[in-house]
C-alpha positions, 0 to 999 in steps of 0.5 A: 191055781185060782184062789177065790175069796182073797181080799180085796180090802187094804189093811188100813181100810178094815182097821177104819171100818172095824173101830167104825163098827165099834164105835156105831160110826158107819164105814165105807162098803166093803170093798171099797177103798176110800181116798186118802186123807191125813189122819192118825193111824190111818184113820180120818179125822171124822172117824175119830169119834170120842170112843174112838179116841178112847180107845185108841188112848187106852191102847197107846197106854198099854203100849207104854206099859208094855214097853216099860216092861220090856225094860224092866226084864231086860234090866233084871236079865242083865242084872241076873247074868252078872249074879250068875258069873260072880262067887258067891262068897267073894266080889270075883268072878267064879270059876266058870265065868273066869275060864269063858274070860280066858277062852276070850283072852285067849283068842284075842292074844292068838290072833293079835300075838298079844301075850297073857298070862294066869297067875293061881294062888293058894292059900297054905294052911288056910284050914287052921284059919277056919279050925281055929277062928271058926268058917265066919272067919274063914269067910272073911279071910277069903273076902279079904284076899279076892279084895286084894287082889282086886285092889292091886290089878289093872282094870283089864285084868281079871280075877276068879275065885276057882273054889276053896282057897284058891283064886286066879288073875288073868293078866292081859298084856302080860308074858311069863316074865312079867307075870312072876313079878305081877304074882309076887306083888300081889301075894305079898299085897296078901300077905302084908296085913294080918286079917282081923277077926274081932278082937283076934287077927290071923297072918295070910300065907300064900302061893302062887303059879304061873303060866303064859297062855299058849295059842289054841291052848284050851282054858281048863288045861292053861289054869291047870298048869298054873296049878301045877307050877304053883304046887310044884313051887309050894313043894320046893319051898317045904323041902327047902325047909 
């Protein structure tokens, strides 16, 4: 198929020749394409009238703003992203940002065969706290806590608040074992100073679960279980007496 009308004319050719017109500079003839030469941008040195320069200035500067933008957005991108993953009370991720941690923790320890393991905590009669102080203080309680718990894990670890009073930590690296002995340390870290409240002060009291991930085991069904086995320890305890 024939295709009449195509252009003839290279992209640096047009480009010279419409700043030219724009400039009140005549180009070469259409059609015609003139013999290299350096130049800025393409164009020769006698194409670079001072209006031609003007233009090509301003349009260097918009370039610059652009890319100052651009920057600009993709900071306030990234720093919205990371508001979207934390609580809104605690310095800890939220639930859903903690679970997509798992998922990835837990697909690094199937295909390496490296353990790890979720620890849940719930804190008991944590509604005294907030009939009595009042929420501000309840609040409060909840900051100190996620803090703890923060302060007393390794930087690979991870730690979500899940809703309420009720957090979790992602201990990579980490088997059942080692776990337990991991959540006893830090509810004892929660339980070991009372939270002040003004001039009043209230004790912490916690439990925890455990539960090792298993390979292929979906997020949601792991920390689930290690509520259960944290529920299940808070009952045997209260029958204890």
């Amino acid at each position: 198929m024939k295709i009449s009308g195509a252009r003839t004319e290279t992209f640096s050719a047009i480009r010279r020749r419409a700043l030219a017109d724009a400039a009140g500079v005549s180009a070469a003839p259409r059609g015609t394409v003139p013999v290299d030469k350096a130049g800025f941008l393409g164009l020769e040195p006698a194409d670079l009238t001072p209006k031609v320069q003007a233009a090509l200035q301003t349009l260097m500067s918009e370039v610059e703003d652009l890319r100052t933008e651009v920057s600009r957005l993709k900071y306030r991108l990234n720093e919205a992203e990371t508001l979207a993953d934390m609580d809104v009370l605690a310095p800890v991720l939220n639930r859903r940002a903690f679970l997509r941690e798992v998922r990835r923790v837990s697909a690094f320890a199937q295909r390496y065969g490296s353990p790890a393991s979720l620890v849940f905590f719930d804190l008991d009669n944590f509604k005294a706290v907030n009939d009595r102080f009042g929420h501000a203080a309840g609040d409060s309680a909840l900051k100190a806590v996620a803090e703890r718990l923060l302060a007393n894990v390794r930087e690979s670890d991870i730690v979500g608040r899940m809703g309420g009073d009720e957090f979790a930590v992602l201990l990579v690296q980490a088997d059942k074992a080692t776990a337990e002995m991991k959540g006893e340390s830090l509810a004892g870290a929660i339980r070991g100073v009372p939270v002040q409240f003004g001039e009043w002060s209230a004790p912490l009291h916690v439990s925890f679960g455990v539960r090792e991930i298993e390979a292929g085991a979906e997020p949601e069904v792991s920390l689930a279980e290690a509520d259960a086995a944290m529920f299940l320890k808070k009952r045997t305890r209260a029958a204890a007496g």
